[in-house]
C-alpha positions, -999 to +999 in steps of 0.1 A: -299+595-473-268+590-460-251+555-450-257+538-419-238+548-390-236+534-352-227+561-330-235+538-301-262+559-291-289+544-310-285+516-342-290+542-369-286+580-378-284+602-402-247+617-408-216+602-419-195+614-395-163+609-412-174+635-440-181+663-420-167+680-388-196+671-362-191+656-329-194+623-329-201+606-295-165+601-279-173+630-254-178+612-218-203+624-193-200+655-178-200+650-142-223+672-129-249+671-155-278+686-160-265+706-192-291+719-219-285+739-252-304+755-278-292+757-315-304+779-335-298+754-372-301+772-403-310+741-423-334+741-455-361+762-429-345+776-397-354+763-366-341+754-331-326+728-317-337+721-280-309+692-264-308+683-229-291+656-209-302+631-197-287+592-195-255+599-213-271+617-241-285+645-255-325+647-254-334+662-287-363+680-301-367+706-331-385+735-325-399+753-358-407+786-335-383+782-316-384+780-273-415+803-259-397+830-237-433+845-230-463+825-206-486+813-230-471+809-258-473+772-268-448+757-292-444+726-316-414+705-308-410+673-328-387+646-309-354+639-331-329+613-324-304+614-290-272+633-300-239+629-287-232+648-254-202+668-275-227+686-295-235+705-262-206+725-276-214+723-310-210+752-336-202+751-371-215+741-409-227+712-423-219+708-456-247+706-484-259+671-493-254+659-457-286+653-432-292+686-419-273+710-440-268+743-432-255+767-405-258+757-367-250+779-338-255+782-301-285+806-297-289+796-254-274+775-230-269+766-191-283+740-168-313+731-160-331+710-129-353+683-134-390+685-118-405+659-140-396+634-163-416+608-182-433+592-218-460+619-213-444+649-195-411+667-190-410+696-163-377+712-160-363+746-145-340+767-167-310+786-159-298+795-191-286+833-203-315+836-224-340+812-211-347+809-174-378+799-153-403+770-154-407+750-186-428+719-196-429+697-224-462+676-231-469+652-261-490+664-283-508+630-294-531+643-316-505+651-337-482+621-340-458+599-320-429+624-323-445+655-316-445+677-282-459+713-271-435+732-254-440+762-232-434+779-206-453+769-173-451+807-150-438+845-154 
């Protein structure tokens, strides 16, 4: 594990920034807002990242499957820590031995509008170039504290 690090977004995470070429949390707020991306991370399994912003922050949850473009389909998405709002432009590697090794690249992004937001349930709109329409994310209790269904709420 690597050393602890305050990135002023929460008391402890993973990386050590100053080893590797990640953002690190000086970005200020974008103005407008309302920003999400997807990264596709090509870690020890590959999966997606799902950020959005909200508070300063990136929202963040990893989605083994990866977003559901089709009604229906219903998806595991396991809440991660808050990333900095830099990553929304984030591409690159991240070197071996480091928290979250691999390959990480931008697979969607755009904006989004809120519909919904709270502990239990998070209904957004996306406008994305891959992703567009209605979306929710629900906790999945049964499961564990960290863990959400994601899918997509109409055609």
């Amino acid at each position: 594990m690597a050393a602890e690090r305050s990135t002023g977004i929460r008391k402890r995470t993973w990386r050590v920034f100053s080893m590797i070429k990640e953002p690190t949390g000086t970005a200020k707020k974008i103005e407008d807002g309302n920003y999400f991306v997807v990264h596709e991370h090509h870690a020890r399994h590959l999966h997606y990242d799902l950020r959005l912003e909200r508070d300063g922050v990136l929202k963040s949850w990893a989605v083994p499957k990866g977003i559901p473009e089709s009604f229906g389909e219903k998806h595991l998405a396991v809440a991660v820590e808050d990333h900095p709002l830099a990553y929304r432009t984030f591409e690159g590697t991240i070197p071996e031995g480091e928290y979250g090794a691999g390959t990480v690249r931008i697979w969607d992004k755009g904006r989004y509008t809120t519909l919904h937001w709270d502990d239990e349930k998070i209904e957004i709109v996306f406008y994305g170039q891959r992703l567009n329409g209605h979306y929710v994310l629900v906790r999945f209790k049964r499961a564990g504290k960290s863990e959400w269904l994601v899918f997509k709420a109409s055609e």
